[in-house]
N, C-alpha and C positions, 0 to 999 in steps of 0.2 A: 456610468462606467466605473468599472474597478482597476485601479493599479496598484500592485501589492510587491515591491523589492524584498526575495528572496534571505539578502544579508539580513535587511531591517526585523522580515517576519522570523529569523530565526532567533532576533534577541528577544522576544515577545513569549507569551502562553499559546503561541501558535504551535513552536516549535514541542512536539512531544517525543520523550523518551523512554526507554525501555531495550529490556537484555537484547545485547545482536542488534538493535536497529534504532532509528530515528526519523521521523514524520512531521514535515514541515506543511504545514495544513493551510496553505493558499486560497482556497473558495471551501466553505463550511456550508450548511443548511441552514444556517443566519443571511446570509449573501441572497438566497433563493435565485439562484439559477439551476436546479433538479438536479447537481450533482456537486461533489467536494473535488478540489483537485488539490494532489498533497506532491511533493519530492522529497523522497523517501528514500535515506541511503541503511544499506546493509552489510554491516560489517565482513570486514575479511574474514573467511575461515569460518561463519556460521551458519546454522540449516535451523532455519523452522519451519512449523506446520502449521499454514493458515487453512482456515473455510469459514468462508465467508459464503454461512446460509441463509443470511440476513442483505445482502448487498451482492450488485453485481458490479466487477471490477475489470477496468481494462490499465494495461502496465505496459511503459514503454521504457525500454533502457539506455540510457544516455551517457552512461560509462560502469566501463567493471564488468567481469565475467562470472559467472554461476553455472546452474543447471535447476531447470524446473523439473518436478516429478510428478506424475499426477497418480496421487496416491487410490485411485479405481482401480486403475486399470496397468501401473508400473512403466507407463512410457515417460521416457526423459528427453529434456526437451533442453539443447542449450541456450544460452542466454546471453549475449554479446552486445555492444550496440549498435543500435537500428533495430531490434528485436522487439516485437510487439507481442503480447500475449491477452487474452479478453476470456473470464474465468464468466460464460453467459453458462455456464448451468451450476453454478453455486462451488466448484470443482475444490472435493479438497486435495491439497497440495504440499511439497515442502520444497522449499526455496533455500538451496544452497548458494554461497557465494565465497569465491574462488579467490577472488581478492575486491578491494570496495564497490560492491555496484551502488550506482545513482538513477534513482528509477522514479518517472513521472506516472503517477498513479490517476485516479479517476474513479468515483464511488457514487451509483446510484441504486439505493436513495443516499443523501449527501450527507457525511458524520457530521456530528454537531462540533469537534472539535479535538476533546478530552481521550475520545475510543482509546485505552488498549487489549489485546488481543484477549478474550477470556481462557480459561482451561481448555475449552476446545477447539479450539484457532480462530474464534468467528466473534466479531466487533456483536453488541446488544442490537435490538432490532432500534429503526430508528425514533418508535413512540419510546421507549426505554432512556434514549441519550439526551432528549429535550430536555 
């Protein structure tokens, strides 16, 4: 069994940072259960562009408001909480937020930890981050 307190793992090398956002990394591909789960907040007032062609992700938001875009095909999609999103075809995207969202995230195959986003929005593939 794993029990991992949120406050604790954010004083730790769990917690990672980077411009616009921060990613508190709870279950790693150390843990081995086939996925990472991180909470993940995104600043007020910032838009990036993830793709993640390496991992597929599902994101639940548990506070703070946004808009997702999905940058194929131009449809917007808002972002409130109780809002679920599951990116199962690699989907690139860019994630506005409106004011602090707090978002439980979910990555398989599962980051080793360290990931931040490369020039192209997309985490190293998972042989890459061991």
């Amino acid at each position: 069994m794993i029990v991992r307190d949120l406050a604790a793992a954010r004083q730790t090398d769990r917690l990672v940072t980077a411009e616009g956002w921060d990613s508190t990394r709870l279950l790693l591909a150390v843990d081995k259960m086939g996925f990472s789960f991180h909470i993940t907040r995104i600043h007020e007032n910032t838009s990036h562009v993830f793709h993640y062609k390496h991992h597929f992700e599902s994101v639940y938001c548990i506070s703070g408001e946004g808009s997702l875009e999905d940058l194929a095909t131009g449809e917007v999609h808002q972002i409130r909480p109780g809002v679920m999103y599951g990116l199962d075809q690699h989907d690139r995207h860019r994630l506005s937020a409106k004011s602090e969202m707090v978002m439980a995230c979910c990555f398989n195959p599962p980051v080793s930890g360290s990931e931040v986003h490369r020039d192209d929005g997309s985490y190293a593939p998972a042989a890459e981050s061991t």
